[in-house]
N, C-alpha and C positions, 0 to 999 in steps of 0.2 A: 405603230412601228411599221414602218414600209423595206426591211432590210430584202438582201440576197438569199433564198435557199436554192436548194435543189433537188431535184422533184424524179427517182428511178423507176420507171414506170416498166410495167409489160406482163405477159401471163404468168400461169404458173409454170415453176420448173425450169426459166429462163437464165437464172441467175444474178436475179435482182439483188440477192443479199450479200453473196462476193463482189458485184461491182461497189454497190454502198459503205463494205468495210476498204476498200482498196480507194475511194475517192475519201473517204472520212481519214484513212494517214495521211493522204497526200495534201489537204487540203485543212488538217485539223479540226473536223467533223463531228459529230454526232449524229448517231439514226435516230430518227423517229420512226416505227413502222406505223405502215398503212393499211392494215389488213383486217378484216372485218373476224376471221376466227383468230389470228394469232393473238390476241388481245385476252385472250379465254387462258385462265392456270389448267395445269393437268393436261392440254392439249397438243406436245410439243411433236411427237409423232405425226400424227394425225392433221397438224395443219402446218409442217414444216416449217417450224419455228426456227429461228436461227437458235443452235445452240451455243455452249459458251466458247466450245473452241471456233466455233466459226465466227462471233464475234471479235475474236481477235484482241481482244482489249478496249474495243471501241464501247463506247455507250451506248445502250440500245434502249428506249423508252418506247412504250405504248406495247411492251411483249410480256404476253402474262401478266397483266392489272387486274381483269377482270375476274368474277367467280362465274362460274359456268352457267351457273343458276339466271344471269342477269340475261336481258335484253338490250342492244346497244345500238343505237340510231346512229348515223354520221350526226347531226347534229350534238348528240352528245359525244362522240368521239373528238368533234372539233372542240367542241368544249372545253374538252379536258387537253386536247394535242397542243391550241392554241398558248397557252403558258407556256409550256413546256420549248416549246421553237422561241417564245420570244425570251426565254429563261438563254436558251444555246449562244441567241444573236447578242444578248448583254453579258455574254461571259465573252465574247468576242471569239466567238465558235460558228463554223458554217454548222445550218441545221441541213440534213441529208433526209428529203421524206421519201423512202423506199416503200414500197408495196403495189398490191394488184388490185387494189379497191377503190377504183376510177371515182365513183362517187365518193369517197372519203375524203380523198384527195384534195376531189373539188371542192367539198365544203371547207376547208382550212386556208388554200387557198383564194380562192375567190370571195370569200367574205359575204356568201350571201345569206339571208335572214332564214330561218327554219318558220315557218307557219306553227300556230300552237299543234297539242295533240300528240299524243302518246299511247304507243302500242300496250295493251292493258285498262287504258282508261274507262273511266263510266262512258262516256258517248262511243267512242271504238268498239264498245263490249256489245251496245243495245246495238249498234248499225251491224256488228255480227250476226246475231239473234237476228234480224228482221233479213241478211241476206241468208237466215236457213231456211226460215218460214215462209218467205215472199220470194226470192229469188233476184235476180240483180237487173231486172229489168224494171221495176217500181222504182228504184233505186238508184236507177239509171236515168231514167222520166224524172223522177222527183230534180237529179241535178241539170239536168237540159231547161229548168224552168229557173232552176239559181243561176246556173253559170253553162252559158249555154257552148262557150267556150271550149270549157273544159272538156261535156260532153261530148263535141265534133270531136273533139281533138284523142280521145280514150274510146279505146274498142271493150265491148260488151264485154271481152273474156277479160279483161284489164280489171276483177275486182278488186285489186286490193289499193289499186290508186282512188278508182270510182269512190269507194269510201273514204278515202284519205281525203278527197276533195269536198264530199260531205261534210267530213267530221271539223272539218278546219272552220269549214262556213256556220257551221252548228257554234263553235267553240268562241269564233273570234267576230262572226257577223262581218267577214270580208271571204271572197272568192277567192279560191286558190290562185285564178287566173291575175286579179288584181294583184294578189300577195307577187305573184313570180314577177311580174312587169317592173315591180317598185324594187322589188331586189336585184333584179336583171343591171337595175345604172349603178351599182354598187362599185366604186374601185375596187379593185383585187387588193388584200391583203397585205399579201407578200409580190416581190418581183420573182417567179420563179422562173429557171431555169431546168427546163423539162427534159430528159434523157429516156429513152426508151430502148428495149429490147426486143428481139423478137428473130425466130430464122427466114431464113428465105426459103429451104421448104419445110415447106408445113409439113411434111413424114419425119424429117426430124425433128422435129417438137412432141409428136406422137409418141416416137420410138423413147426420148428422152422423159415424157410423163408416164409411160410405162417401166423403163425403169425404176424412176423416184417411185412410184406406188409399191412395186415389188420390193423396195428395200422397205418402204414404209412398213410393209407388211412384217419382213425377215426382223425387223428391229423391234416388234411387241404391241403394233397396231391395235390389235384385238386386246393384249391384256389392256390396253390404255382405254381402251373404250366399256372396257368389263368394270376399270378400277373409276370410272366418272359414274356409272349404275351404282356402284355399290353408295355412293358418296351420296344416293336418293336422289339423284336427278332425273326431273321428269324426260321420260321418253321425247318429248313436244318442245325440249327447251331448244330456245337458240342455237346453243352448241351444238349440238347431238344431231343439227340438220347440216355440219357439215360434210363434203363429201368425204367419205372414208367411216365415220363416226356412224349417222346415217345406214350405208349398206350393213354393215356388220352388227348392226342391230337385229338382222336378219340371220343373222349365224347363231347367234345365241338364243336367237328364236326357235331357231333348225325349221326357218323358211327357205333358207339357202344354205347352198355351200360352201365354204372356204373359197373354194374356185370361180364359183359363180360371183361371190361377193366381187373378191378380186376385179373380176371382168367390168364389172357393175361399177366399180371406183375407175378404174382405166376409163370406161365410155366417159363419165360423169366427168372427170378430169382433161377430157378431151374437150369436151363441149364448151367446159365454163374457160377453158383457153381460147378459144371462138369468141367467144361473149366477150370478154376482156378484151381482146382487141378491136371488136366491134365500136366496144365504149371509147377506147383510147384515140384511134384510129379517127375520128371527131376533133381530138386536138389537136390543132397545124402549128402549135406551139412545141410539138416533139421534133426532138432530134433523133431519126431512126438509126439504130447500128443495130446492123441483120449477122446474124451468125452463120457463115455455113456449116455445115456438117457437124465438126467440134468447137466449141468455145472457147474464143480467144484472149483471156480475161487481158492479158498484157495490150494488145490492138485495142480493144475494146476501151480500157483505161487512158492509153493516148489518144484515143479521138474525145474522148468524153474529157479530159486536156484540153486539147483544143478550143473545144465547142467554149469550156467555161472562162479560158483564156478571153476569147473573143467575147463574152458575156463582161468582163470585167472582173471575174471572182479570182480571185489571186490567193 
């Protein structure tokens, strides 16, 4: 199935999830989120979840499926998104894929093959162990003689790929480099049609992620991160390494303070806004609408009008 989506991209805090319900009435919609913690139950503070008033009535899939406990790769995210959009496209429904997880995205979209290997596995576990005892420069050597490629191409401090590129050639007796080359000619999935967010100054992105964290906070941050401890969740899990989740581990520790935390989610929420548009910022398939100052969901909706007019999405 090669239909029409559309694709809301940009950092945290931007207001990806009001444009997504305001294109989904106008256009008879569905969201799919994109988000690598919203996908987590119990989470909806802590990784700004749309909640129900803010979906509006719209559909929202891929928010809260997961148990905190689990571990979720984009390829198993595609996995599971993939029905789910071509479910929307044969109900004769535009699919809306909103979110900030650049690589998610891609993998839904673009259709490329995931190399074998999973986080936990028997080979992942032993290549762990041998980078405590050995360090990542045997390990490093060892893959410059499989794949010398991959090597040039990944810096020393990069181990969590370095093993990835092991562990694939371990699993599958093909080189990660081969594996990407062959996925690389893949047709794209879907035709998407990419929307992006973002301000034009970057102090008001700052100022607007500090305040979403403070209200995060004002609205029970901490008990939500108290009530996923209680539920046995390991310290180490997945979820619990998001930002917010994460610092405030440290409050219950009384390694930090309330305050300090706070600071600690502000910085952390700045940076990965950085990052994210770093990632995006790669694709020339974005249509940018830059915010000034205040957000102007109405301008913002007519251009993003526009753009899918001219796309052919009706």
């Amino acid at each position: 199935m090669n239909g029409k989506i559309v694709c809301v991209a940009g950092p945290t805090a931007c207001g990806k999830t009001t444009l997504g319900v305001l294109l989904a009435k106008r256009y008879n919609g569905e969201v799919v989120s994109a988000d690598s913690m919203q996908i987590y139950k119990g989470m909806t503070i802590g990784t700004a979840a749309p909640t129900e008033k803010e979906m509006d009535g719209i559909p929202h899939h891929m928010v809260a499926v997961a148990d905190p406990s689990e571990h979720w790769s984009a390829a198993r995210y595609a996995e599971t998104a993939v029905p789910i959009i071509d479910g929307i496209l044969q109900r004769g429904k535009l699919p809306i894929l909103v979110g900030g997880t650049g690589l998610w995205m891609d993998a839904v979209i673009r259709n490329h093959g995931f190399a074998a290997g999973q986080a936990g596995g028997e080979i992942r576990q032993k290549l762990q162990e041998r980078l405590k005892t050995e360090g990542i420069v045997p390990l490093l050597e060892e893959l410059r003689r499989i794949d010398p490629a991959a090597a040039e191409r990944l810096h020393p401090a990069d181990e969590k790929r370095i093993l990835r590129a092991l562990e694939v050639y371990q699993e599958t007796g093909e080189t990660i480099t081969a594996h990407n080359q062959a996925t690389k000619n893949q047709p794209p999935r879907y035709e998407a049609i990419w929307l992006g967010l973002q301000f034009a100054d970057r102090a008001d992105m700052k100022a607007l992620i500090d305040q979403r964290v403070d209200r995060m906070v004002s609205d029970g941050l901490l008990t939500e991160v108290k009530a996923l401890l209680a539920q046995g969740l390991p310290r180490d899990a997945t979820a619990l390494q998001a930002i917010g989740c994460k610092e405030f581990l440290g409050v219950l520790d009384g390694t930090a303070s309330e305050a300090e935390a706070i600071a600690e989610v502000k910085l952390r929420s700045r940076q990965y806004a950085k990052r994210q548009l770093t990632w995006l910022r790669r694709n020339p398939a974005i249509h940018w609408i830059f915010w000034e100052k205040d957000r102007d969901f109405a301008r913002a909706l007519q251009i993003s009008t526009e753009i899918l007019s001219m796309a052919g999405v009706f």
